[in-house]
VEXKOL-98869 format. One record per residue (C-alpha): residue number from 0; residue in three letters; x, y, z. Coordinates in steps of 0.02 Angstrom, whole numbers. Example, Ala and Ser with C-alpha at 12.3 -4.5 7.8 and 13.67 -1.06 7.14 Angstrom:
     n   res     east    north       up
     0   Ala      615     -225      390
     1   Ser      684      -53      357
***
This chain:
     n   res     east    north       up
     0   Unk    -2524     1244     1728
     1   Unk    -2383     1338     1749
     2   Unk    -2275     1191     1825
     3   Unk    -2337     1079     1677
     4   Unk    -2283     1216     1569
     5   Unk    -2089     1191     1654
     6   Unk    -2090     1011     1640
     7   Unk    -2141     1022     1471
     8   Unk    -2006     1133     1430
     9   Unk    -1875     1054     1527
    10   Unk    -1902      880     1451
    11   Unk    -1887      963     1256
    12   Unk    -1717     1053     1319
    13   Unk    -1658      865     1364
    14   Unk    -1731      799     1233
    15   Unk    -1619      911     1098
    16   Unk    -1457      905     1186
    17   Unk    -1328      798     1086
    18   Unk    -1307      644     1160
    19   Unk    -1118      637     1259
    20   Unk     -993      582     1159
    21   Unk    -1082      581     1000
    22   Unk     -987      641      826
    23   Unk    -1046      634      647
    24   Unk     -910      620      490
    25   Unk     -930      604      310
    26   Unk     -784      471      335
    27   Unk     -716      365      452
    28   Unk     -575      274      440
    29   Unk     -531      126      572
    30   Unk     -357       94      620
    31   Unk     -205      216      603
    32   Unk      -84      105      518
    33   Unk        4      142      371
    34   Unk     -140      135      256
    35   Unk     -258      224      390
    36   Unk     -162      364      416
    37   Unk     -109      380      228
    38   Unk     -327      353      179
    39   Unk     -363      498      314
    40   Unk     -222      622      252
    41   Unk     -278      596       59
    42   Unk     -482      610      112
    43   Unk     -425      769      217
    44   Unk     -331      852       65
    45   Unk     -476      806      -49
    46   Unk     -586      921       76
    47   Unk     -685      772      164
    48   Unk     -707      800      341
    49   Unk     -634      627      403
    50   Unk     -586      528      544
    51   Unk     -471      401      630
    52   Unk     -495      257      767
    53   Unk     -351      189      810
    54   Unk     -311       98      958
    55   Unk     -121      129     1005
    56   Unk      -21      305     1047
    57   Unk       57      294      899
    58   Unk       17      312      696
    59   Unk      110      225      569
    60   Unk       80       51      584
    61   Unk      193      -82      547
    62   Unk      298       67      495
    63   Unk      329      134      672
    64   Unk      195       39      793
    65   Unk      269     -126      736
    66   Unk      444      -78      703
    67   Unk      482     -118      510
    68   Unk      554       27      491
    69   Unk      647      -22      338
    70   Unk      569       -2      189
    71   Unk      547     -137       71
    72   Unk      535      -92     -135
    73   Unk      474       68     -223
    74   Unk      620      149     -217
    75   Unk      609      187     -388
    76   Unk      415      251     -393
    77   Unk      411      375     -251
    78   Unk      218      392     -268
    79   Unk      105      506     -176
    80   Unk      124      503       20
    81   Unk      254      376       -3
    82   Unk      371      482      -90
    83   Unk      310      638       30
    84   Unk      363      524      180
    85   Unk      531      503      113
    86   Unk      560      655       60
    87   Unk      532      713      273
    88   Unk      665      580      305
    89   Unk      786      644      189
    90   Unk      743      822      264
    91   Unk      771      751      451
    92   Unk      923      626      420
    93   Unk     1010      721      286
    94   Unk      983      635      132
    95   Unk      953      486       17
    96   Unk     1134      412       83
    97   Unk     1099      448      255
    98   Unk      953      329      264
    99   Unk     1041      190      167
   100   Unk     1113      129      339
   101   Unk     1070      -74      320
   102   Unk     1094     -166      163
   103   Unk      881     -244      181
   104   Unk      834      -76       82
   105   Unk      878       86       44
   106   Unk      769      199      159
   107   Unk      773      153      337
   108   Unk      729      273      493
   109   Unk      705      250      684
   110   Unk      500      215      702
   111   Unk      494      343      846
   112   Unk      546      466      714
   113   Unk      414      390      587
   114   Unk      283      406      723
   115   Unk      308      597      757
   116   Unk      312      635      567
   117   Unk      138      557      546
   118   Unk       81      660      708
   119   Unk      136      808      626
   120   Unk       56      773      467
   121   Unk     -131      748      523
   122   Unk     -114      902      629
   123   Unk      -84      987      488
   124   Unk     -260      936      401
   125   Unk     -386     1052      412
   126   Unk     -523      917      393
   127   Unk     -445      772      497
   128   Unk     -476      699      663
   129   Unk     -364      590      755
   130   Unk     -419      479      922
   131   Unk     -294      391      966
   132   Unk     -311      244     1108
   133   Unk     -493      214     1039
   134   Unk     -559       59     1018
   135   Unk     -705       12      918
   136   Unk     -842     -106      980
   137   Unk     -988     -110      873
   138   Unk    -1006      -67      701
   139   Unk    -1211      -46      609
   140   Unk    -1239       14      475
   141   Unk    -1410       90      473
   142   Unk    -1546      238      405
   143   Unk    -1388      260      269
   144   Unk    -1245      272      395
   145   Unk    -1119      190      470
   146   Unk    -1153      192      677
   147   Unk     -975      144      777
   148   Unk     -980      130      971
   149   Unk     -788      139     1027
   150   Unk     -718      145     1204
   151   Unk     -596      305     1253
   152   Unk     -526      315     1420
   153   Unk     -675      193     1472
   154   Unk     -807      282     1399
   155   Unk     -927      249     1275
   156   Unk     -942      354     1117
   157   Unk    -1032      356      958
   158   Unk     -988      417      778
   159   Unk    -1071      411      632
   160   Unk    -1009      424      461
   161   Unk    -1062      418      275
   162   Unk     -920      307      225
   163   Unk     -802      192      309
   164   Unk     -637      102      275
   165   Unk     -564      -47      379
   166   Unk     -389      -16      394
   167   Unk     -374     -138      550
   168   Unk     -215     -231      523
   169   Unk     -311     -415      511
   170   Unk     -472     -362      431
   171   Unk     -572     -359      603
   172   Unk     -708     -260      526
   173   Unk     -751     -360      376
   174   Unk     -776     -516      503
   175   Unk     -905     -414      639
   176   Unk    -1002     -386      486
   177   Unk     -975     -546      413
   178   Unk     -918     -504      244
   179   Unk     -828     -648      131
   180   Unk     -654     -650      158
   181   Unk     -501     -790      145
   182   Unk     -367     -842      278
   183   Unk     -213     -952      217
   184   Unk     -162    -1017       64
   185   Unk     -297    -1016      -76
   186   Unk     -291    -1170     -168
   187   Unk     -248    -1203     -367
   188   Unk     -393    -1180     -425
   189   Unk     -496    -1061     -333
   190   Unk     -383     -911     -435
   191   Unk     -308    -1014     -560
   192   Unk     -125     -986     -491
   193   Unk      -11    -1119     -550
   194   Unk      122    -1113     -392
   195   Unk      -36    -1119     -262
   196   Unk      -55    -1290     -163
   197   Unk     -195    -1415     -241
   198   Unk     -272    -1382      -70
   199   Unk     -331    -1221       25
   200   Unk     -275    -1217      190
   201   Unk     -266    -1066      336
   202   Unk      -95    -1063      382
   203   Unk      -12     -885      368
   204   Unk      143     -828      353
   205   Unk      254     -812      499
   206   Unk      217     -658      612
   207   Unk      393     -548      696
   208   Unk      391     -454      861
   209   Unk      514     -338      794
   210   Unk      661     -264      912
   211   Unk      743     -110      903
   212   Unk      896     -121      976
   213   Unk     1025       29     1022
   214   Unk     1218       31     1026
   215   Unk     1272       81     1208
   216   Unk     1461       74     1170
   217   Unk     1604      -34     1194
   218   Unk     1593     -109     1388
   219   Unk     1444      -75     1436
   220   Unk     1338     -250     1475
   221   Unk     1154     -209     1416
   222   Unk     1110     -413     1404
   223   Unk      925     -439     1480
   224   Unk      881     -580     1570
   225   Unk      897     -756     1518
   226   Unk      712     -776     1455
   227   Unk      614     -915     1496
   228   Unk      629    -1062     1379
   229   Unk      769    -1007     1317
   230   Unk      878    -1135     1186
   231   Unk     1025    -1077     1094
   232   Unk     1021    -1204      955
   233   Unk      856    -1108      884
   234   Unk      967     -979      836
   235   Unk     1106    -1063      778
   236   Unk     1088    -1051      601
   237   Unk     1067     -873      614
   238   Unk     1243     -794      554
   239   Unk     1389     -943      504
   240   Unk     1511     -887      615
   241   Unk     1546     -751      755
   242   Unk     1702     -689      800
   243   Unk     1676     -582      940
   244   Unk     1827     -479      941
   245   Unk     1821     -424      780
   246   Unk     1617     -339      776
   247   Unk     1652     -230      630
   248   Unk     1752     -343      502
   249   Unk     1656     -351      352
   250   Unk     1675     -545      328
   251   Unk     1593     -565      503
   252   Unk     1443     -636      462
   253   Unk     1343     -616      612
   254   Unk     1374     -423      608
   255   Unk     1311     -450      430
   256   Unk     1150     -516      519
   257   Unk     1147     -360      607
   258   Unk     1188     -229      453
   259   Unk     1024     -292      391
   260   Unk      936     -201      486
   261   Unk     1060      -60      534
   262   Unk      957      100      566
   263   Unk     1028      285      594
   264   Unk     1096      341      751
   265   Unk     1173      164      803
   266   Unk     1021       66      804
   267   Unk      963     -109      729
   268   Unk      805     -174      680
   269   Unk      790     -356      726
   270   Unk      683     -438      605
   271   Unk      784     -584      532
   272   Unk      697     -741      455
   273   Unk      823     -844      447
   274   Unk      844     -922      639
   275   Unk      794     -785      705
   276   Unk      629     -690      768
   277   Unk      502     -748      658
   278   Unk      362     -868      746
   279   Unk      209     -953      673
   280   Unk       27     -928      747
   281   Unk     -129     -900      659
   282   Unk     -223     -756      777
   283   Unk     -318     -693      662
   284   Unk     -491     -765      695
   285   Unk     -449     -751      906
   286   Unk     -529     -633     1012
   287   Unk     -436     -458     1086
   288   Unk     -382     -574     1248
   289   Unk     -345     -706     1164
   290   Unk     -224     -638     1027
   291   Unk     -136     -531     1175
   292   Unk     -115     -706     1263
   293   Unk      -39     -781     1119
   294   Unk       65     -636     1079
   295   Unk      176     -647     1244
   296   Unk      261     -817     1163
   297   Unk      280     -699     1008
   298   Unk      380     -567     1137
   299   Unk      462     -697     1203
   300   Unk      545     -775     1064
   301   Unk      610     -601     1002
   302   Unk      696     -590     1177
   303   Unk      777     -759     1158
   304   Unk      842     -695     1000
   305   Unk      903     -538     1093
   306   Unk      972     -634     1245
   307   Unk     1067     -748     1107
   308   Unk     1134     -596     1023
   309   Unk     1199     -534     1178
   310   Unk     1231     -679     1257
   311   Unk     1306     -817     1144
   312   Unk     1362     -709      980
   313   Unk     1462     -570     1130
   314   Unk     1367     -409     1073
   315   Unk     1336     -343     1235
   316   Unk     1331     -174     1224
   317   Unk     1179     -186     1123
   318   Unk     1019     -183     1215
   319   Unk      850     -135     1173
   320   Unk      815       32     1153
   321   Unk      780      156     1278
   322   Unk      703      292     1158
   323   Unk      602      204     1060
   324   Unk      425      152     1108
   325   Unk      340      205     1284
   326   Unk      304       25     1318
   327   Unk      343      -63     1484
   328   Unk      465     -200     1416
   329   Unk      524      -66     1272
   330   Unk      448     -164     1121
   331   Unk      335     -119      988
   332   Unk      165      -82     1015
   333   Unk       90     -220      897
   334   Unk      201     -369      804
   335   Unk      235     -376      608
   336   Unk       92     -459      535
   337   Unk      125     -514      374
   338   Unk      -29     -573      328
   339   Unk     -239     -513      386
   340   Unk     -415     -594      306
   341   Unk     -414     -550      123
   342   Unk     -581     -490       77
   343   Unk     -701     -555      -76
   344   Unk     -703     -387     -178
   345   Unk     -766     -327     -340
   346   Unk     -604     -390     -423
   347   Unk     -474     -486     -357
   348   Unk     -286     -465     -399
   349   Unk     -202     -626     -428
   350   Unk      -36     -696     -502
   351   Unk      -97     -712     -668
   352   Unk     -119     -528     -679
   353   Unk       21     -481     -605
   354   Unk      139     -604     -728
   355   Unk       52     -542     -874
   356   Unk      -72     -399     -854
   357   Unk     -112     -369    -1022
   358   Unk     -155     -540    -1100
   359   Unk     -296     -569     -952
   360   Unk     -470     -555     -994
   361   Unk     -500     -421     -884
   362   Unk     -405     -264     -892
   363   Unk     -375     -244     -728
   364   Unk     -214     -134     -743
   365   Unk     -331      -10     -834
   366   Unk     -399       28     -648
   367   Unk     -260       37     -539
   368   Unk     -236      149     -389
   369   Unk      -74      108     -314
   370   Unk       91       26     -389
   371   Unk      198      -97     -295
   372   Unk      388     -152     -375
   373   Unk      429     -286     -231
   374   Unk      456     -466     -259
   375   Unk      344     -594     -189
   376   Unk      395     -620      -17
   377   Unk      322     -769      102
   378   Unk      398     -831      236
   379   Unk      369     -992      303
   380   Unk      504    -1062      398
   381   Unk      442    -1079      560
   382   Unk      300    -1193      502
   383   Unk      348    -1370      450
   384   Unk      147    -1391      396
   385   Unk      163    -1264      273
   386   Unk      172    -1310      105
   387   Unk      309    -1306      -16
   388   Unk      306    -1154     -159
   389   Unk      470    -1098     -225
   390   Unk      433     -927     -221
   391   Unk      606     -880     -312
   392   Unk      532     -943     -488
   393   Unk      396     -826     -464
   394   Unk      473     -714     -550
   395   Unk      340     -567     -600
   396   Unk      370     -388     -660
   397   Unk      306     -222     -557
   398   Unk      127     -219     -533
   399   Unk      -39     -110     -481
   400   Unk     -169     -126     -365
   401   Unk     -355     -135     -468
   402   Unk     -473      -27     -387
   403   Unk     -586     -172     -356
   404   Unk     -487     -259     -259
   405   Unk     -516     -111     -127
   406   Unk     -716     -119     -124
   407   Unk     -794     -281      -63
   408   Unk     -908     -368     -155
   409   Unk    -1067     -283     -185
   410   Unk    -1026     -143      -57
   411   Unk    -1104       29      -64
   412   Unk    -1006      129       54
   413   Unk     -878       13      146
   414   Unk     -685        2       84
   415   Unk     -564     -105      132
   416   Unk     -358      -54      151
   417   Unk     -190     -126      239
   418   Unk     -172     -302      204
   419   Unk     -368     -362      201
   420   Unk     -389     -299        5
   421   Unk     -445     -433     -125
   422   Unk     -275     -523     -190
   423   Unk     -229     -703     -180
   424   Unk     -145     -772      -44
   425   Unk       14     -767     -160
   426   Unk        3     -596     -226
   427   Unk        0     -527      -40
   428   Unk      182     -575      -12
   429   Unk      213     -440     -143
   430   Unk       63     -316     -105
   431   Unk      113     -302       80
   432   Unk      248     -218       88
   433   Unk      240      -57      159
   434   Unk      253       76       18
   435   Unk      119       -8      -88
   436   Unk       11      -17      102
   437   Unk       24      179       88
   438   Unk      -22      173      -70
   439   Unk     -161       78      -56
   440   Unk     -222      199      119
   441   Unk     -191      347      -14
   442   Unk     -328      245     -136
   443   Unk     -420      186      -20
   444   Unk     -446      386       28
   445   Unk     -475      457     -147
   446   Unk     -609      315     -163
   447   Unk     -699      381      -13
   448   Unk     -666      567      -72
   449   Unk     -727      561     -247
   450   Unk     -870      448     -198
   451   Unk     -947      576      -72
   452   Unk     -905      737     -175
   453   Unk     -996      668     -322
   454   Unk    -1132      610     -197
   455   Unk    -1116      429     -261
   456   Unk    -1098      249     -199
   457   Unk     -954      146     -221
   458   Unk    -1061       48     -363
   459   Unk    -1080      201     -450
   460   Unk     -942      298     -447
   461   Unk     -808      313     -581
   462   Unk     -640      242     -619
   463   Unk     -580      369     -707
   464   Unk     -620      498     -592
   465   Unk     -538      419     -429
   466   Unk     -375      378     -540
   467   Unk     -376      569     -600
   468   Unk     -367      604     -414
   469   Unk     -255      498     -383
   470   Unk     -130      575     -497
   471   Unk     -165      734     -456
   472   Unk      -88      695     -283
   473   Unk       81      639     -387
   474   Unk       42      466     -359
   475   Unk       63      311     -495
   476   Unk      -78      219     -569
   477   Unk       31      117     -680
   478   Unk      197       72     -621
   479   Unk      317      163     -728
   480   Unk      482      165     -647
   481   Unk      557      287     -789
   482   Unk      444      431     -790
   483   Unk      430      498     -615
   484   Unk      296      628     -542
   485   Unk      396      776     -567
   486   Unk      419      732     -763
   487   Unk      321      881     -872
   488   Unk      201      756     -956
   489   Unk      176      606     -807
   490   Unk      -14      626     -812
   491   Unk        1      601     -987
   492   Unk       87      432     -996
   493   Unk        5      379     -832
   494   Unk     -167      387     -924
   495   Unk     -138      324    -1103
   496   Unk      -41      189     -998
   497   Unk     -200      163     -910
   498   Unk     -303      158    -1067
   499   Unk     -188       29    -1138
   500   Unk     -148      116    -1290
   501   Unk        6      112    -1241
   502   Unk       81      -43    -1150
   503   Unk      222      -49    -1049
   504   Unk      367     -167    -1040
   505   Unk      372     -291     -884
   506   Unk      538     -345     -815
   507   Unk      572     -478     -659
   508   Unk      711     -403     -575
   509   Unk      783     -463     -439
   510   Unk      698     -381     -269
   511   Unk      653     -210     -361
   512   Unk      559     -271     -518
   513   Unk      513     -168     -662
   514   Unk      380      -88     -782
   515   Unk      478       19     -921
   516   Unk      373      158    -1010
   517   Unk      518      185    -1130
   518   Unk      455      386    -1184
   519   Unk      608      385    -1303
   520   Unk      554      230    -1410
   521   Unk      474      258    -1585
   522   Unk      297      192    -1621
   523   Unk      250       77    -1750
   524   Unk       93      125    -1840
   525   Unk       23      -55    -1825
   526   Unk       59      -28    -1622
   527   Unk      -53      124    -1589
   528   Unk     -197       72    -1703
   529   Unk     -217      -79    -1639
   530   Unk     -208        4    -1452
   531   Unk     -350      128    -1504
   532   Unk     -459       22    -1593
   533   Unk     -556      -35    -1444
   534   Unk     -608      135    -1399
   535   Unk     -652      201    -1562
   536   Unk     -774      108    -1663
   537   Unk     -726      183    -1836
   538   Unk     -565      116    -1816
   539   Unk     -635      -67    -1839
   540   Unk     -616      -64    -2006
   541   Unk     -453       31    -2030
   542   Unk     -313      -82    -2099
   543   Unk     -190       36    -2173
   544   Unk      -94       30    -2040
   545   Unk      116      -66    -2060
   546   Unk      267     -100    -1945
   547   Unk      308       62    -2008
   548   Unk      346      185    -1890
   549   Unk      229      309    -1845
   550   Unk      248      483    -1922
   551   Unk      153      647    -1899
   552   Unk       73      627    -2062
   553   Unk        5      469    -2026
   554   Unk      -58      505    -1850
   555   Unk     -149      653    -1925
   556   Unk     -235      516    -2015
   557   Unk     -270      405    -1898
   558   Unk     -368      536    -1789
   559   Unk     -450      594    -1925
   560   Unk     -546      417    -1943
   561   Unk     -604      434    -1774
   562   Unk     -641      617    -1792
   563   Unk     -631      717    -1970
   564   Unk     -625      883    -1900
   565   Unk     -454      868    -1828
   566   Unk     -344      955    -1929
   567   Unk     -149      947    -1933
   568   Unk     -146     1116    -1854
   569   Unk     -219     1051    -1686
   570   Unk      -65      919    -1673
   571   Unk       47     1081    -1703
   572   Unk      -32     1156    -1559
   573   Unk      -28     1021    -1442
   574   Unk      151     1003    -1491
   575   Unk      206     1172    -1458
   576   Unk      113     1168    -1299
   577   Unk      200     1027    -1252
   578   Unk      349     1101    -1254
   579   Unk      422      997    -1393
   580   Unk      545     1070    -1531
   581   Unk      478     1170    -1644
   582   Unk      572     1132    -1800
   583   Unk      558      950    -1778
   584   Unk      361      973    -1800
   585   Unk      361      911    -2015
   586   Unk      236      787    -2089
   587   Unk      380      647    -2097
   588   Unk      417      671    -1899
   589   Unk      441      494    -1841
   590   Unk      349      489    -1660
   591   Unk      413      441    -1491
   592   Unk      291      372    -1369
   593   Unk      311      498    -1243
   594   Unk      244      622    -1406
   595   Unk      115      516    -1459
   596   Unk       65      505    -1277
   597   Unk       41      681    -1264
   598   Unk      -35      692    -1444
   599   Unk     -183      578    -1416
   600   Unk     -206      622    -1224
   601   Unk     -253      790    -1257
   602   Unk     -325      776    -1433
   603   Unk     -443      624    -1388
   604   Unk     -445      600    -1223
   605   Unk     -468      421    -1223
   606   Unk     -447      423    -1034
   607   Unk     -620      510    -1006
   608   Unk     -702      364    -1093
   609   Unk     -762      234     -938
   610   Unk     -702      103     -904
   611   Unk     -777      -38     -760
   612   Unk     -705     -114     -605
   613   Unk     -635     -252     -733
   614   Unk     -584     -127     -840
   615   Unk     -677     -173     -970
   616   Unk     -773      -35    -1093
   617   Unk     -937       33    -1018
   618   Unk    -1081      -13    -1117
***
């Protein structure tokens, strides 16, 4: 009995110890990219014990891992982690004008730099666990939660989580669990998008193995190897002229080539379209092996480029650099892929709603979560098959990201960031870029936050309440380039901009294109009546309203349709509160929209009322 009793015993000890390598998260996020990393750090914050697969040393993504360490667009809307990660470069380099080293964009950085700033950053969250080197090979989910098998140094471990995001940089998870998604060029009418081809097809925009390369100095002979397949005239178009014994002459165009790219610390980013390292290949439906196969002609071609640089063009003391990434042939970890799957999501973002967001039928502006400024961007070159779109007269103004576009279709607890959201194939060459990809990771985490605080589904949880977080992290939700974050009354303006109330003014500006709030500008009467009458019933009726502008005394009346018990006194108090001058508070007060912002925000709160993943009125 007594040895029964033993065995008993022993097998029940077994039987409760966890099994090796086992882990259980509220959130898990897969991939460390830019979006990744930026979802984890905002999900962390937001108190949500999260974590991160991701399968290289290094976090960042295309910002560091891939090299694109020049930022393209929202320079002018430095929202949430964005701004936060530009504000550490200014603190490292020495400033705005430190940074504005290549004429591409105004904040560029070395990626090795980029990488340890986003090391630093998750060690810093209490609530956030990076593995790094990880890769995931089987994602269930089952009994309510997510089960992931990854490999670490060969071994096999488990995690389970309440919520996940795919942050892989081609959509990888969406396909295992076989999820609708698009690859390639959508056709006309499968969005309704004017400049699309009458066909769909699956060709993708080029792909760049980016190259760092690092001045040595004058004499010194850092060319590499004449790569295999190497031919000169591939390149030729790629600066007019070189004059070789004049480098830093302004009119010499190939240095001009170079000054693109020009990072701090005598370095260059090589990622030039034009004749230069971009390549065409669709990997995105390959296996592992097979896209690291196809990849080594990516490598290649960048080296050509290199050994023509050196090599024909006489710029020999610049070689690839030594400090950059721990890789054996001292190139990124991962290329530049410009495009992933694009996933069939509760709303889709297309050019119609970026050219004119407030005419669609759905509101989708009313729910976005990130804001993007950049023109749309394809490139194509490198594939003859590719059809024509002049992309220069798609001319649209700054933009945001819908909240739908980040939740696949029907999904409960699954959200999708980096470049596999729900936009057209046309609308990525804008939504790519890399601050609106943080932006979209910084989303992508508040969605996952405020879902699993309020103990709610992705179905069920609110607009409103994500976009409130969202703000509170000093991030846009509508793409107001003239009121920034640190402005007294931002939340204000973001959320009657949100509600529509008040619309904003869309401008197609060359690469940095704008949304104007204009706080300064009076308000016709006719202008806010007709923005709140879709909230407020009682307001259906209510014609009074001219062109006139708006004054206090006729606000006062307005609100007092849609509730009689506000009295004149509680505009007085908002307007003290806000800080606004005293004396100027008189019946006859003509009204600037930033006022009537803050008037209506916090006397109605029109933001609180919900709104859907169209952005349409809750019934």
């Amino acid at each position: 009995m007594k040895i029964r009793s033993l065995i008993i015993v022993f097998l029940l000890t077994c039987f409760s110890l966890p099994v090796l390598g086992q882990k259980e998260v509220q959130l898990l996020v897969i991939g460390g990219g830019a979006s990744g990393v930026s979802a984890g750090i905002q999900a962390s914050r937001m108190g949500i014990e999260t974590l991160i697969l991701e399968e290289t040393p290094w976090l960042g993504g295309m910002l560091t891992a891939a090299g694109v360490s020049a930022i393209d667009g929202n320079h002018k809307m430095p929202s949430g982690i964005w701004g936060e990660f530009r504000e550490k470069l200014y603190a490292h380099y020495g400033g705005p004008k430190a940074v504005e080293t290549g004429w591409v964009s105004n904040t560029l950085f070395e990626p090795s730099i980029g990488n340890r700033f986003f090391q630093e950053w998750v060690k810093e969250q209490t609530s956030l666990t990076v593995i790094q080197e990880a890769i995931w090979k089987e994602i269930k989910h089952e009994e309510g939660k997510w089960k992931v098998v990854y490999l670490k140094d060969q071994e096999e471990n488990i995690v389970f989580a309440q919520m996940l995001i795919d942050a892989s940089e081609l959509g990888d998870v969406i396909a295992s669990l076989k999820l609708d998604y698009y690859v390639g060029m959508d056709s006309r009418d499968r969005f309704g998008e004017q400049y699309a081809p009458e066909q769909a097809n699956d060709i993708v925009q080029d792909i760049t193995y980016v190259v760092t390369l690092k001045d040595f100095g004058q004499g010194k002979d850092m060319t590499i190897p004449k790569p295999k397949g190497y031919d000169p005239t591939v390149f030729a178009c790629a600066c007019d002229h070189a004059d070789p014994t004049s480098f830093d002459d302004p009119t010499n165009d190939c240095q001009k080539m170079l000054n693109y790219g020009k990072l701090p610390n005598g370095k260059y980013m090589i990622n030039w379209p034009n004749c230069g390292n971009d390549i065409y290949m669709n990997i995105i439906e390959l296996n592992p092996f097979e896209r690291k196969e196809a990849l080594k002609e990516a490598k290649l071609h960048s080296l050509r480029f290199v050994y023509y640089i050196q090599h024909e063009l006489g710029y020999k003391h610049l070689g690839l650099a030594d400090d950059e990434y721990p890789t054996e042939d001292q190139l990124p970890f991962i290329p530049y892929h410009r495009e992933s799957r694009r996933t069939l999501t509760e709303s889709i973002l297309t050019l119609p709603h970026v050219l004119d967001p407030f005419k669609q039928s759905e509101s989708l502006y009313k729910t976005g979560v990130a804001v993007g400024d950049y023109t749309i961007d394809h490139h194509h070159k490198m594939n003859p098959e590719a059809p024509e779109i002049d992309f220069i007269k798609i001319r649209v103004p700054s933009y945001n990201v819908p909240m739908g576009s980040l939740i696949p279709k029907g999904s409960t607890h699954l959200i999708v960031a980096e470049k596999n959201i729900g936009v057209s194939n046309i609308v990525n060459g804008a939504s790519r870029l890399q601050p609106v990809v943080l932006g979209i990771g910084q989303a992508a985490g508040a969605i996952a936050a405020t879902a699993l605080l309020e103990g709610k589904n992705l179905q069920e949880v609110s607009v409103r309440s994500v976009q409130q977080n969202i703000l509170n992290s000093n991030a846009y939700i509508m793409p107001y380039i003239d009121v920034n974050p640190k402005h007294k009354h931002f939340q204000s303006i973001q959320k009657i901009g949100a509600t529509g109330i008040l619309k904003g003014f869309g401008v197609p500006y060359k690469w940095a294109n704008q949304t104007w709030f204009y706080p300064e500008k009076e308000v016709s009467e006719f202008e806010l009546a007709e923005g709140l009458r879709p909230y407020y019933t009682s307001l259906s009726n209510y014609w009074s309203a001219s062109g006139e502008m708006l004054t206090i005394s006729f606000l006062h009346g307005l609100l007092r349709e849609i509730d009689d018990k506000i009295e004149i006194r509680d505009l007085e108090k908002v307007w003290l509160e806000a800080g606004f001058e005293k004396d100027l508070f008189n019946l006859d007060q003509r009204l600037t929209r930033l006022q009537v912002a803050v008037l209506v925000d916090n006397i109605l709160n029109p933001f609180a009322i919900p709104v859907n993943l169209q952005g349409l009125l809750e019934d």
